[in-house]
N, C-alpha and C positions, 0 to 999 in steps of 0.2 A: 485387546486394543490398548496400546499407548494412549496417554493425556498429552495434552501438550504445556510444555514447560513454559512458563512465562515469568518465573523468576530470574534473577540474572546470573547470568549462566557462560560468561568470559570475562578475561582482563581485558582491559586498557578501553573501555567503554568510549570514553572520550576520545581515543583517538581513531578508531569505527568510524565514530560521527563526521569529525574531519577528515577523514579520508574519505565517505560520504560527500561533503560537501566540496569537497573539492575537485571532486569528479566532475560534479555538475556547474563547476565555473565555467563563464562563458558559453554556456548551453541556451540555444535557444528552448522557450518552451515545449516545443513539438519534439527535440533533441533530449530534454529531461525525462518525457513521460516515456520515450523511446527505451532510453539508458532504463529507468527502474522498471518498465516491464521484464527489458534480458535481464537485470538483477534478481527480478523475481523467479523467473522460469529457470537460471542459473542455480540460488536455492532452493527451490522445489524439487528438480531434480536431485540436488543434493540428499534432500530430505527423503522422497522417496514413495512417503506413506499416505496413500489418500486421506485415513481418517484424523490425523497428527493436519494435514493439509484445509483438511476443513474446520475443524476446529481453530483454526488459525485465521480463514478465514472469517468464522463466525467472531473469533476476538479482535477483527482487526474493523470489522465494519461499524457503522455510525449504529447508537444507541437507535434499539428499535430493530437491528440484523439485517439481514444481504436483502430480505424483501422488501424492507423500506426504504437504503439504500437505490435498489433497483428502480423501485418507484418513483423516488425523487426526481434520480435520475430521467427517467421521463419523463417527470415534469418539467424538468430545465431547474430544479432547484441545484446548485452548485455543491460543495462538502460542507462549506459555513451555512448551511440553512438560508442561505438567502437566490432567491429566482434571480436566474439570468436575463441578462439584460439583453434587449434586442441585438444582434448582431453581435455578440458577445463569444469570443471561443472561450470565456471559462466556466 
């Protein structure tokens, strides 16, 4: 089993980011989360490796891991720790 690397591990970091960011100009919200799910499933398949994939998972989730995450999530608390607001899509 592969680890997964989380050290940095290309050039031009910053321009990643901007070119990131500027994909999602002019996107509406529902159009952003669209764009980084095919982002995501774009690299994953790249990657390939379930267990490299979960581990990735587990690094990328809110302190506490994908169970409390998941949990929030149905509580309606939001990724900032804070409960949604009635009629709220964030």
């Amino acid at each position: 089993m592969s680890d997964l690397n989380l050290a940095p591990n290309f050039d031009n970091t910053d321009d990643f980011y901007a070119a990131l960011l500027s994909a999602h100009e002019g996107l509406s919200e529902p159009e952003m989360h669209a764009l980084n799910a095919r982002l995501i499933l774009i690299l994953a398949n790249h990657i390939g490796d379930q267990d490299i994939l979960t581990q990735a998972l587990d690094a990328a989730a809110p302190k506490g891991g994908r169970d409390k995450a998941k949990a929030d999530t149905e509580a309606g608390i939001g990724t900032m720790g804070t409960a949604r607001r009635e009629g709220s899509e964030t």
